[in-house]
C-alpha positions as CSV (number, residue, x, y, z in Angstrom):
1,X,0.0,0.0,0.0
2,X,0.9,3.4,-1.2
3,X,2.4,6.0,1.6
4,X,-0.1,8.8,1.0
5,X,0.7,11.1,4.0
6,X,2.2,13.3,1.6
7,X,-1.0,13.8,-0.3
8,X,-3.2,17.1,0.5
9,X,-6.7,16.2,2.1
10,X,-8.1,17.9,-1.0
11,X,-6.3,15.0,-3.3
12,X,-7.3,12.3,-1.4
13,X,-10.9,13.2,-1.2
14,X,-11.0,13.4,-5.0
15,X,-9.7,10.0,-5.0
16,X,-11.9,8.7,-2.8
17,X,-15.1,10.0,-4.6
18,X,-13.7,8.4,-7.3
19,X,-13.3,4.8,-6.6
20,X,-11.4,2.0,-8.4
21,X,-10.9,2.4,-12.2
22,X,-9.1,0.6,-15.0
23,X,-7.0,3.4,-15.9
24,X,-5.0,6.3,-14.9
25,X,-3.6,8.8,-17.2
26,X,-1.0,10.7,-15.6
27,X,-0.3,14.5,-17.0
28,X,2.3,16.7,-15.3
29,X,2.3,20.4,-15.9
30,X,4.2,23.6,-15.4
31,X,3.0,26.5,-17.2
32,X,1.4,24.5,-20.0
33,X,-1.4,26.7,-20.7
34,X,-1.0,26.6,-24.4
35,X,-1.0,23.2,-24.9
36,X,-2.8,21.1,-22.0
37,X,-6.2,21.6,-23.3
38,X,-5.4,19.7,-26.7
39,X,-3.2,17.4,-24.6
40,X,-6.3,16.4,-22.5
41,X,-8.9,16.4,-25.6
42,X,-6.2,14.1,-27.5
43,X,-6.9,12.0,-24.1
44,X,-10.0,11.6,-23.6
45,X,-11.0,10.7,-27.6
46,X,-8.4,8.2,-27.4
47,X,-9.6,6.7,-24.0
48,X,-13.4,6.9,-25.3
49,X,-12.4,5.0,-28.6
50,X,-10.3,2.8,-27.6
51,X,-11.6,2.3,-24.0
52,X,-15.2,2.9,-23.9
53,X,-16.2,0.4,-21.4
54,X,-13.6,0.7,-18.5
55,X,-12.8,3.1,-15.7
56,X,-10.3,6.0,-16.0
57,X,-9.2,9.1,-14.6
58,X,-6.6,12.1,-15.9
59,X,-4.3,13.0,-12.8
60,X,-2.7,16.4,-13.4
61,X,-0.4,17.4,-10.4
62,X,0.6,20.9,-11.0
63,X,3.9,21.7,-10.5
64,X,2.9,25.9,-9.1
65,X,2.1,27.1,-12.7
66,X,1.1,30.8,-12.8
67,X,0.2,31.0,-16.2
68,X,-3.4,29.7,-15.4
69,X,-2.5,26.2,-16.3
70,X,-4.7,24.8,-13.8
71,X,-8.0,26.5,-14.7
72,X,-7.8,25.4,-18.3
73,X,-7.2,21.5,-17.0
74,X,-10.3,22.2,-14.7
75,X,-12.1,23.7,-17.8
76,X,-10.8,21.3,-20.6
77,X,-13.8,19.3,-22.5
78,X,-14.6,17.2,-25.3
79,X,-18.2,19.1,-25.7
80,X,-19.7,16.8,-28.5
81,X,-18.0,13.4,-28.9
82,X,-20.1,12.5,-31.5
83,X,-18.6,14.8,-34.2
84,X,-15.2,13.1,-33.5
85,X,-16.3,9.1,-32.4
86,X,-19.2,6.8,-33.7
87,X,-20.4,6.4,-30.2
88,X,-20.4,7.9,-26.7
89,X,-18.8,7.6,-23.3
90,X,-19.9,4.7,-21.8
91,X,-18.5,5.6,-18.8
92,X,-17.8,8.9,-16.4
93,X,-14.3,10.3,-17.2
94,X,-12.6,11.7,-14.3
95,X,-10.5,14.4,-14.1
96,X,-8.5,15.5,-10.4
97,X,-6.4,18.5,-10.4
98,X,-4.2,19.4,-7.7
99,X,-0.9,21.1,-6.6
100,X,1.9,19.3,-6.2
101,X,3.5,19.4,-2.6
102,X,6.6,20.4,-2.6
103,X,9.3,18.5,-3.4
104,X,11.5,18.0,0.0
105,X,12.6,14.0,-1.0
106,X,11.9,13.8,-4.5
107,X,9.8,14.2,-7.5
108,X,6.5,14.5,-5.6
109,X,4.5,14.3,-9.1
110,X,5.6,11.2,-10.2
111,X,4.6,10.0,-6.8
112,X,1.1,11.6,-6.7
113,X,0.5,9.6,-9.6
114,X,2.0,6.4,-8.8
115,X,0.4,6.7,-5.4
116,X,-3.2,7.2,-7.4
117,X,-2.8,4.5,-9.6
118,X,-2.2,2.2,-5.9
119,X,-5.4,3.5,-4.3
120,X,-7.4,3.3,-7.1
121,X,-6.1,-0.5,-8.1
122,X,-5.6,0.7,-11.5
123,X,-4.6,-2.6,-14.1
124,X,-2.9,0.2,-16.3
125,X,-1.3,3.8,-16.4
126,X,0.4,6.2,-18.7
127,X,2.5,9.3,-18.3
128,X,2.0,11.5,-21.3
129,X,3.5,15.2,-21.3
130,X,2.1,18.2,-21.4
131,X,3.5,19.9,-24.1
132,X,3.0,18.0,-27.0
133,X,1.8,19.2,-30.4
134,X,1.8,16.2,-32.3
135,X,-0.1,13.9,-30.0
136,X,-3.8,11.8,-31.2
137,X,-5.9,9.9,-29.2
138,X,-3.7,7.0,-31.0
139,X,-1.2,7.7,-28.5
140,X,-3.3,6.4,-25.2
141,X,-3.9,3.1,-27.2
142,X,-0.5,2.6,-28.1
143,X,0.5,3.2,-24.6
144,X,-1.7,1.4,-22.8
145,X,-3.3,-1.3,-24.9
146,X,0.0,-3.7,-23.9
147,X,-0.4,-3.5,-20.4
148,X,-4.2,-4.0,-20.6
149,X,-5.0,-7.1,-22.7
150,X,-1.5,-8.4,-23.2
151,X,-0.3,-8.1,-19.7
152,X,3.0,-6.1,-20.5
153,X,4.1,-4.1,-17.7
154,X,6.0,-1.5,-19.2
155,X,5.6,0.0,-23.0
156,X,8.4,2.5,-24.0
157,X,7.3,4.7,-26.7
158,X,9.1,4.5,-30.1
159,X,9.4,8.0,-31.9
160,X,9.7,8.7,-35.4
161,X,12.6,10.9,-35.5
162,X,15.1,12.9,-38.2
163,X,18.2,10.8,-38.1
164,X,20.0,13.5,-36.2
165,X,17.8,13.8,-33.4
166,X,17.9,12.6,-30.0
167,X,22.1,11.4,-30.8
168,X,22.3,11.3,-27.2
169,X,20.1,8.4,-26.6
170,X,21.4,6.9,-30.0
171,X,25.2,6.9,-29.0
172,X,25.0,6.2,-24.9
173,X,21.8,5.6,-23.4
174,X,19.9,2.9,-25.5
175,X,23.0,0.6,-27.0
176,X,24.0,1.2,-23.1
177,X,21.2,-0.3,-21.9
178,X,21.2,-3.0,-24.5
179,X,24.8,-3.8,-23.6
180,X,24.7,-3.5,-20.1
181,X,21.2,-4.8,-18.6
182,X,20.9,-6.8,-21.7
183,X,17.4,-5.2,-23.1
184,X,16.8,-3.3,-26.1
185,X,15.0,-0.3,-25.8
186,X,15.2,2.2,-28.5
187,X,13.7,5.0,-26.3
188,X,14.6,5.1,-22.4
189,X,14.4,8.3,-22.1
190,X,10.7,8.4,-23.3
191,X,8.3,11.3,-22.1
192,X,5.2,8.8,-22.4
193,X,5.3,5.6,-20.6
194,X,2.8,2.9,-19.9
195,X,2.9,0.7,-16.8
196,X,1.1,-1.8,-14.8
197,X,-0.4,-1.1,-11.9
198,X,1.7,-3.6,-10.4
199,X,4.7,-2.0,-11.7
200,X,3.5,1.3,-9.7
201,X,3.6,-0.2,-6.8
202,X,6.7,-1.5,-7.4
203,X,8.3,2.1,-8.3
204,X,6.5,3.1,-5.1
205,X,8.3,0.5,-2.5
206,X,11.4,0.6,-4.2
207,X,14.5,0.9,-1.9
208,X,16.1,3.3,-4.3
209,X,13.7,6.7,-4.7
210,X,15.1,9.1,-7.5
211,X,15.2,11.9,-5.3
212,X,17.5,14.5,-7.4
213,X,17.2,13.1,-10.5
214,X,16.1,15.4,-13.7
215,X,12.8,14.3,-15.7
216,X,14.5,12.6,-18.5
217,X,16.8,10.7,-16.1
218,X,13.1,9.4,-14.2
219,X,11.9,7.5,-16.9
220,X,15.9,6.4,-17.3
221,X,15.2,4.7,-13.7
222,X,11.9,3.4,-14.2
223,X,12.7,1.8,-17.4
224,X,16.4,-0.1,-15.9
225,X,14.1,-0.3,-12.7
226,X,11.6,-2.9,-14.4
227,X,14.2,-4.4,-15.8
228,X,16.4,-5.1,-13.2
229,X,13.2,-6.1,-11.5
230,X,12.5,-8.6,-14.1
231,X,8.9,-7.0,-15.2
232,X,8.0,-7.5,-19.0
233,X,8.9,-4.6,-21.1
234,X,7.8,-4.2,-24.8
235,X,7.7,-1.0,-27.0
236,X,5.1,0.9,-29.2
237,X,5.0,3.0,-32.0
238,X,3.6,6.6,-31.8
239,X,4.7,8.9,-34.1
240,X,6.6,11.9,-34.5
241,X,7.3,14.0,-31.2
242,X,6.5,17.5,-31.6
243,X,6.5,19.5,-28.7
244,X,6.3,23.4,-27.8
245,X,9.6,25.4,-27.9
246,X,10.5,25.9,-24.1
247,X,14.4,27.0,-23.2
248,X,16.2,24.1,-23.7
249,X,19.2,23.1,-21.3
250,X,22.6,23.3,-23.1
251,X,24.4,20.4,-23.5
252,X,26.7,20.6,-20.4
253,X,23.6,20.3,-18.1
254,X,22.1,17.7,-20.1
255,X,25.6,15.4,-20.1
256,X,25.6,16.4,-16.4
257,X,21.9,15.3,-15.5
258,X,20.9,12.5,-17.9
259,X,23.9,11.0,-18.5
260,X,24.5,11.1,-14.6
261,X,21.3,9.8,-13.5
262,X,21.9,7.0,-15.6
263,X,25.2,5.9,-14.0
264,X,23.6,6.1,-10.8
265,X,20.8,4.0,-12.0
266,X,24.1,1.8,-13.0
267,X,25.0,1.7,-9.0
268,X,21.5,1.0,-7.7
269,X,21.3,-2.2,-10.1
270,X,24.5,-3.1,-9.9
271,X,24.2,-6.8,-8.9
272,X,21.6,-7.3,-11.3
273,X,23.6,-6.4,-14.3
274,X,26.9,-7.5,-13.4
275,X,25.5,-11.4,-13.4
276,X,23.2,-10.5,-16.5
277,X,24.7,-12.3,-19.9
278,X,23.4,-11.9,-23.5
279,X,20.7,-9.4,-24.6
280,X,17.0,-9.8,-26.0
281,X,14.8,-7.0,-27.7
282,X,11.9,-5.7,-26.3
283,X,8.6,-6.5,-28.3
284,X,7.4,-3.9,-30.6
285,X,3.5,-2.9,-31.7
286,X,2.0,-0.8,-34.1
287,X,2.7,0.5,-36.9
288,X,6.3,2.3,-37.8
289,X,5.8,4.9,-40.3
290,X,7.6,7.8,-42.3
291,X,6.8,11.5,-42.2
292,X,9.0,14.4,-43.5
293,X,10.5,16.1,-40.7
294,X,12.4,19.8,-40.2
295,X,15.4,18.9,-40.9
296,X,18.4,19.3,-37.6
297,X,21.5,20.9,-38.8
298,X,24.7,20.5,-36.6
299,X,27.8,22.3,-36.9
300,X,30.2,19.3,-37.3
301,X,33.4,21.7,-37.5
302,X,32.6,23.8,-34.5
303,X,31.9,20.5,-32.8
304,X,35.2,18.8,-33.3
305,X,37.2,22.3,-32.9
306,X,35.5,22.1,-29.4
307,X,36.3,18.6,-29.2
308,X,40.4,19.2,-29.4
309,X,40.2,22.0,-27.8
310,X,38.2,20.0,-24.8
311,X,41.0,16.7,-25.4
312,X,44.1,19.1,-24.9
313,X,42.8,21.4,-22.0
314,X,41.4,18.6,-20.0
315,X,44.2,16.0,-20.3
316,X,45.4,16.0,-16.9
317,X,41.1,15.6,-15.8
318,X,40.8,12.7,-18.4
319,X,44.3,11.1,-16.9
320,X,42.5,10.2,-13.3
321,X,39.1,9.1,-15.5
322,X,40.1,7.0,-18.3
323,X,43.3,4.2,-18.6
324,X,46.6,5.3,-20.7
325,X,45.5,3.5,-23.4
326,X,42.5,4.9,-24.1
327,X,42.8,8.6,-23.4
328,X,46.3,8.1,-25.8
329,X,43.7,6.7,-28.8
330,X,41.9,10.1,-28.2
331,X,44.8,12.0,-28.6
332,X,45.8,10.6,-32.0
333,X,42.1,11.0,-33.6
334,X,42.6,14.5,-32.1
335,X,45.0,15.0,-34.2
336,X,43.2,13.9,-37.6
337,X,41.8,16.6,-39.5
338,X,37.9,17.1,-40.6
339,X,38.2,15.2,-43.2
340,X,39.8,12.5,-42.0
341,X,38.6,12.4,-38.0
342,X,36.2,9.3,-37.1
343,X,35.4,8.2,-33.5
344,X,35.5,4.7,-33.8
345,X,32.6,2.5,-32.1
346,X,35.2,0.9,-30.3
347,X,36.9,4.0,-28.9
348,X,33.6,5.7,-27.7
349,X,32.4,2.7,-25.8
350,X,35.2,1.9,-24.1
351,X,35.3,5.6,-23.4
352,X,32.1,5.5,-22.1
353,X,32.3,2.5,-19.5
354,X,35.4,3.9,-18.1
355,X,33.4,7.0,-17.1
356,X,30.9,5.6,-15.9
357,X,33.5,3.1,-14.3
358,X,35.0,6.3,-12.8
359,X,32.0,7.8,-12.0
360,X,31.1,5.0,-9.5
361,X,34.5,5.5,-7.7
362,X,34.3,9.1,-7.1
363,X,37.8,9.5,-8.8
364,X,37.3,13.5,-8.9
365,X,34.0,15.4,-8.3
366,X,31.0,13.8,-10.1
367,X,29.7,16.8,-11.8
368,X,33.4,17.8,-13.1
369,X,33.8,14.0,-14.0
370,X,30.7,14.6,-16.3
371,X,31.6,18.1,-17.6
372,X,35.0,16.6,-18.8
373,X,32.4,13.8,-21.3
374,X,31.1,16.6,-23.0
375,X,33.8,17.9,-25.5
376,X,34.4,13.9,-26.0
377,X,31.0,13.5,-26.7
378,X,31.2,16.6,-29.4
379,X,33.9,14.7,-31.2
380,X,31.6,11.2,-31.3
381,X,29.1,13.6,-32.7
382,X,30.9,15.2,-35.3
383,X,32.1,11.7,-36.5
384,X,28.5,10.1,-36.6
385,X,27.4,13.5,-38.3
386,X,30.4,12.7,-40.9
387,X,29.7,9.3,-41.3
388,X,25.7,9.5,-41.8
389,X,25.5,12.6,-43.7
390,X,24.6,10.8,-47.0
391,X,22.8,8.0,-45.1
392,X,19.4,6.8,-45.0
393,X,17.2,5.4,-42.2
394,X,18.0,1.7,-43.1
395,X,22.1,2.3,-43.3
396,X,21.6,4.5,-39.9
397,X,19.9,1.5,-38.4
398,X,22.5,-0.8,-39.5
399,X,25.5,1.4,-37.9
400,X,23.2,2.0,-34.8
401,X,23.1,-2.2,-34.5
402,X,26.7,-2.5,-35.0
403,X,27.1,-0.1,-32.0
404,X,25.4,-1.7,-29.7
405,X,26.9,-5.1,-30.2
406,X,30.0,-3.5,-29.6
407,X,28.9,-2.0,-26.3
408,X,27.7,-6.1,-25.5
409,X,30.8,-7.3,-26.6
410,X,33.0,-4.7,-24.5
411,X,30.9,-5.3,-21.2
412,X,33.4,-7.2,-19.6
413,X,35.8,-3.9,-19.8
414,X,32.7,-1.7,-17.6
415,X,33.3,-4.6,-15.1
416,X,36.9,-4.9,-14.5
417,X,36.8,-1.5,-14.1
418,X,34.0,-1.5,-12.2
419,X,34.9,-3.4,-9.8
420,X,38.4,-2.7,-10.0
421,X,39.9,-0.8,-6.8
422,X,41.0,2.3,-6.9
């Protein structure tokens, strides 16, 4: 049972009147006032379409907007659902609003949710953002159809993206994953999640609360979380992921908070993965489909200028993180010109698990640790930029593949260093 002493009397009472239900839709905001009340139609079509005969509820903990994000969740309707389905409601939709306490020990919205989904015995729940412009009520099936009728208890969206979007999951987090907990995910970092009701409760007793880590690096946990915990993960197919334009982090605090999270995801499971041997890949459903897409342009030049610049005036930091060997194969590609300069496969991942191999023993202050992976991480860029400039989506996949057997095949150099003393 859920610890709930956290929740306002106001929250619980909503709850209450409630009752049990099938489903729970989880929807974060902060200032979302632009976007929620599509969000929440998009919702609530899907849910009546493709869940017309069981229980749900939206939960929206608001995270103190003052943009009037709360009164346009309170307000949000679907007025006539017969000029957008064949049918009607068959059920009461509920909708509970609420502020989100303040977050002494953690991210206090994630647990409102979870904590709803326990007292209401939900079989299934989704997190979907609030900021999407390219969400349809597709999306609520494809998240949690899975868990409802074929008893998955985690679905990790799959996003249609350009080929030089979201590089950071491409080149560490997923082929990580896949090499280190042995799972293949092509989207850990996912916005929208579906989970079991069982798995909520899980997330809810688990020894190992994510109490500073950043958004992207929660859904990081609760994906390795299920995992490590031996739940059944599968995948689904929703589209593009178009969102509203918000100030963006720049890539320092990104490295620092995602990338960070992640090895210390990496520490929690750390006996789970260390025995774990071979890798399997996550079911997949729906449909995958092609749109055109605004193109990303990346300055490859101004990346690997930044990238020898970063090798030379960090040498003595990357000495105490990564072996002799290693950090000496950086300084020779360092040396290559554009034209020339690749980051092998090989290079990065080794590269990779000796950071996060350094990471775990504290060998210089974990935040510097992480700011010395960026300008590293601008050469890998540049050199996937270099190599898939001409590529398609097939060849792309292809090279993504070969990546990630190489990050399997290396796993035995993350745990001699690992568990190496130092």
């Amino acid at each position: 049972m859920a610890d709930d002493t956290f929740l306002s009397d106001e929250f619980v009472r909503q709850l209450t009147a409630v009752g049990e239900v099938d489903i729970v839709v989880g929807v974060p905001t902060f200032n979302n006032r632009q976007t929620i009340g599509r969000v929440l139609s998009a919702l609530q079509v899907g849910l009546v379409k493709y869940f017309p005969r069981q229980r749900s509820v939206l939960i929206n903990p608001d995270r103190g907007s003052t943009d009037g994000t709360p009164d346009e969740v309170r307000n949000a309707s679907v007025r006539d659902f017969e000029t957008l389905l064949t049918s009607s409601p068959l059920r009461t939709m509920h909708r509970i609003s609420a502020p989100c306490p303040r977050e002494q020990d953690g991210k206090n919205w994630l647990r409102m949710i979870l904590t709803a989904a326990d007292l209401l015995r939900a079989k299934a729940c989704a997190l979907v953002s609030p900021d999407l412009e390219s969400i349809t009520p597709e999306w609520i099936e494809a998240l949690v159809r899975p868990i409802y009728r074929e008893k998955f208890d985690l679905v990790a969206p799959i996003y249609h993206r350009h080929k030089f979007d979201g590089l950071l999951i491409k080149n560490v987090l997923s082929p990580m994953i896949r090499g280190v907990y042995g799972q293949g995910i092509r989207e850990p970092v996912g916005a929208e999640l579906g989970f079991s009701g069982q798995l909520a409760c899980h997330y809810l007793e688990s020894d190992v609360w994510p109490k500073d880590f950043a958004d992207a690096g929660l859904t990081v946990w609760m994906t390795t979380t299920a995992i490590a915990s031996g739940f059944r993960l599968c995948q689904s197919f929703v589209g593009p992921r178009i969102h509203s334009a918000k100030s963006a982090e720049d890539l320092v605090q990104t490295i620092q908070r995602v990338v960070g999270d992640f090895f210390g995801c990496l520490e929690a499971h750390e006996s789970f993965w260390i025995a774990r041997s071979g890798s399997q890949p996550a079911p997949a459903f729906g449909f995958e489909y092609s749109v055109a897409l605004e193109p990303i342009r990346i300055n490859r030049q101004r990346m690997l200028q930044m990238f020898r610049v970063g090798a030379s005036e960090l040498s003595s930091i990357l000495q105490s993180i990564l072996s002799p060997a290693t950090l000496q194969e950086i300084q020779v590609i360092a040396q290559l010109n554009d034209r020339e300069f690749r980051f092998p496969d090989e290079l990065w991942v080794k590269t990779l698990y000796e950071f996060a191999s350094s990471y775990h023993h504290s060998v210089i202050t974990r935040d510097h640790l992480l700011q010395a992976l960026v300008p590293l991480y601008r050469g890998r860029i540049g050199s996937f930029v270099l190599d898939n400039y001409r590529a398609d989506a097939e060849q792309i996949e292809k090279k993504l593949e070969a990546l990630a057997v190489q990050y399997q095949t290396l796993k035995p150099h993350l745990i001699e260093n690992w568990t190496a003393k130092k």
